[in-house]
N, C-alpha and C positions, 0 to 999 in steps of 0.2 A: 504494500500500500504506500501510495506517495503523501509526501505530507502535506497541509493546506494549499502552503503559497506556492509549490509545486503544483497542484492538481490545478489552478485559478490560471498558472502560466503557462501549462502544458497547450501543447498544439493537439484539438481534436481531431485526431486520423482511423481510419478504417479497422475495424474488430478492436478496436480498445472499448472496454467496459466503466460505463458511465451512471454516476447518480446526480441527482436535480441537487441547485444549487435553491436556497431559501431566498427568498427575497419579498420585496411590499408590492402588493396588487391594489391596487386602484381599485374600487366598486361601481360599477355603473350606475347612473342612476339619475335622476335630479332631486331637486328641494332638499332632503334630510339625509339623502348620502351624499350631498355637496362635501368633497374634499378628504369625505371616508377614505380608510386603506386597511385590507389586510396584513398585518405584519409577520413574517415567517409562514409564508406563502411556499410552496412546492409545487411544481407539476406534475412530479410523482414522487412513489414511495419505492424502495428498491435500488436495484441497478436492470442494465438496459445494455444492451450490444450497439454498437453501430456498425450498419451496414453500408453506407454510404453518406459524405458530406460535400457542401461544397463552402462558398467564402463566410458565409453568417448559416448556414443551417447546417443539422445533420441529422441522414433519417435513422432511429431508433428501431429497434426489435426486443419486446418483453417477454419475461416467461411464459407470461397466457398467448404466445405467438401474436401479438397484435405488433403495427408497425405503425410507428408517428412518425411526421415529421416535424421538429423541436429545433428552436432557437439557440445558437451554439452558447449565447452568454448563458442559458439559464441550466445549461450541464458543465459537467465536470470531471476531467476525469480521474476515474477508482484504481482502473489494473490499465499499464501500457500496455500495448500489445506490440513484440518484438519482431 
C-alpha cells in the first residue's frame, strides 16, 4: 500500500487498483439548500480496477462486475500495478 501523499500524486494508469477519494458535494437545490454541502462525501465504498483512462477520466470495474466511468480527481490510487 502506498502512503497518502503518494497515492494523491500517483499517475492513474491501467489495472492499478483504486479507492474514492472523500471530498464536499454541493446539494442541489434552491431556497433552504442554498449553499448546503455534504462533507466526507464518497462515490464509492471499496476498491475498483481500472480498465481504461484517459487525461481527466478513468473507466472503473467493481466487484459486482458493474463498470463507471469516474472522474480521475475523485480516485486514488490503493495497489500500482507493475
Amino acid at each position: 500500500m502506498l502512503h497518502r501523499e503518494d497515492q494523491i500524486k500517483t499517475p492513474i494508469e491501467i489495472y492499478d487498483i483504486v479507492s474514492a477519494v472523500s471530498y464536499c458535494k454541493r446539494i442541489p437545490g434552491r431556497m433552504n439548500s442554498y449553499n448546503k454541502k455534504i462533507e466526507g462525501y464518497k462515490e464509492f465504498e471499496g476498491y475498483a480496477l481500472v480498465l481504461g483512462e484517459s487525461e481527466s477520466f478513468a473507466k472503473l470495474y467493481f466487484p459486482n462486475r458493474e463498470t463507471k466511468l469516474m472522474k480521475k480527481s475523485f480516485i486514488k490510487v490503493a495497489i500500482k500495478y507493475k
